[in-house]
N, C-alpha and C positions, 0 to 999 in steps of 0.2 A: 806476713800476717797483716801488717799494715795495708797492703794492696786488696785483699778481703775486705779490712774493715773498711776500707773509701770505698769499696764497690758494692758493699752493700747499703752504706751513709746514700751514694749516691742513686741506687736500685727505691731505696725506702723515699730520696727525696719526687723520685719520677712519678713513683705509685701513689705517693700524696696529690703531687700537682694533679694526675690524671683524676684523681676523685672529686680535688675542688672543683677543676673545671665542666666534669660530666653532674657536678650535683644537680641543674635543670633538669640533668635526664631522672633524678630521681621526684622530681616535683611529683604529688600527690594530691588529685581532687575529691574530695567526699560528700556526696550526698544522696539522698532517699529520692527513690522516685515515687511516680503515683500508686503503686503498689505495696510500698514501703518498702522496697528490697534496697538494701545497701549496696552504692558501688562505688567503687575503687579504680580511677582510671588518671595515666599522665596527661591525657586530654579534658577540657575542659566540660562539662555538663553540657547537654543541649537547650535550646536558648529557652525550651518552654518549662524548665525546671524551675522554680521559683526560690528567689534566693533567702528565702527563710527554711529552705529544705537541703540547702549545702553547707553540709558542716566543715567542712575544711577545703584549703587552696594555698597555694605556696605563697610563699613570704615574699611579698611585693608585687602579686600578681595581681591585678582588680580587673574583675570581669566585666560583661558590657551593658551588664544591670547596675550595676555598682559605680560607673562611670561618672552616671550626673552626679551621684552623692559625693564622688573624687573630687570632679572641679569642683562644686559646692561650697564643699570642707578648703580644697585649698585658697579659693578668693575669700574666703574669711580672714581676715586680718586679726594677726592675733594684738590684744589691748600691753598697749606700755604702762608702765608702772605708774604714771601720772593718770595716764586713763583709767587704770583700774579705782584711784584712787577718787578720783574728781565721780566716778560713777556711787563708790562706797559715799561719799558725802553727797552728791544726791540720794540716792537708799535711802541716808539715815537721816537727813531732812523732811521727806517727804514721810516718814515712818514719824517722828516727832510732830511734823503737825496731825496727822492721822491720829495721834493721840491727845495731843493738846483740842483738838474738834470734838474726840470721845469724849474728853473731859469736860470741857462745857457742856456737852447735851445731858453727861449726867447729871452736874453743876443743876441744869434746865429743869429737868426731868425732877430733881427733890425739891426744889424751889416749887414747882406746879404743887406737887405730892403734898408740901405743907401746906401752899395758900390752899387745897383743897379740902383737908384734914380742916382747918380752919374755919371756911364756909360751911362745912357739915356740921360744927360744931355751933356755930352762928344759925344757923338753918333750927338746929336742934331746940335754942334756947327762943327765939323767935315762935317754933311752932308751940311751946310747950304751955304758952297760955300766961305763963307767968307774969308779972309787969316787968319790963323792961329800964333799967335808970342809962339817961345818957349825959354827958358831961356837956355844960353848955362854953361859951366861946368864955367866960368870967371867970370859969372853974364849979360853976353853979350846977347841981343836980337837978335834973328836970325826969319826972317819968316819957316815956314815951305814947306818943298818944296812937291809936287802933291805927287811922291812916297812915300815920310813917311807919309801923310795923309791918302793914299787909303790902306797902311799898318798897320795904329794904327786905323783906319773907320773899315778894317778886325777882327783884335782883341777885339773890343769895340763891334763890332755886337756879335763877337764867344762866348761874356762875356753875353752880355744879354739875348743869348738862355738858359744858367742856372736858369733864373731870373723866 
């Protein structure tokens, strides 16, 4: 009984080795041709098949379209953890001023927004006929006279064409 079961221990180890070793022979290619017909072959596609039309190919096989993309990918170095990181703080440098820039121009942008709300409102009071009081260099009220009116009404207009 013993001499059965080592002969068959060793029948099962033979029948393993021989499958690992013929599994190439089981490789399988798959892809559609211009027809769209599916085919199924241990041999590889012919060269004019395009490789966005081959759906499958054995594990570790890369075909002679796929080649350059092989070396490609493999002269890519892959990044050490110091690279990865030294790039993360570039990113996030260059993401902070890109914001700190947004924020001035917004800063810019209400700044304009008021001084202009301001001139229109100065424009307004100017055209509206009224008399004008201006504060003299003593603290002294003086009205303002037609000429420096239709002279700061010029400037006040000239300001809110920028606007």
């Amino acid at each position: 009984m013993e001499k059965s079961f080592a002969r068959r221990a060793a029948l099962s180890a033979i029948a393993l080795l021989s499958m690992s070793l013929s599994a190439p022979a089981f490789a399988q290619y798959v892809w559609i041709d211009s027809h769209n017909v599916r085919h199924y072959s241990d041999q590889p596609p012919p060269p004019s098949v395009p490789k966005n039309r081959i759906l499958k190919t054995p594990r570790g096989v890369t075909l002679q379209s796929d080649s350059s993309e092989a070396t490609s990918s493999s002269t890519k170095k892959t990044m050490t953890l110091s690279e990865k990181n030294a790039d993360f703080e570039k990113r996030r440098l260059a993401n902070a001023e890109k914001n700190k820039k947004a924020e001035e121009t917004a800063k810019q942008e209400a700044a304009k927004q008021r001084s202009c709300d301001r001139n229109r409102s100065y424009a307004k009071t100017l055209d509206s006929g009224q008399r004008v009081v201006k504060t003299g260099e003593n603290g002294e009220r003086t009205f303002m006279s037609d000429e420096d009116r239709a002279r700061e009404s010029a400037d006040v207009h000239r300001n809110l064409e920028n606007c």
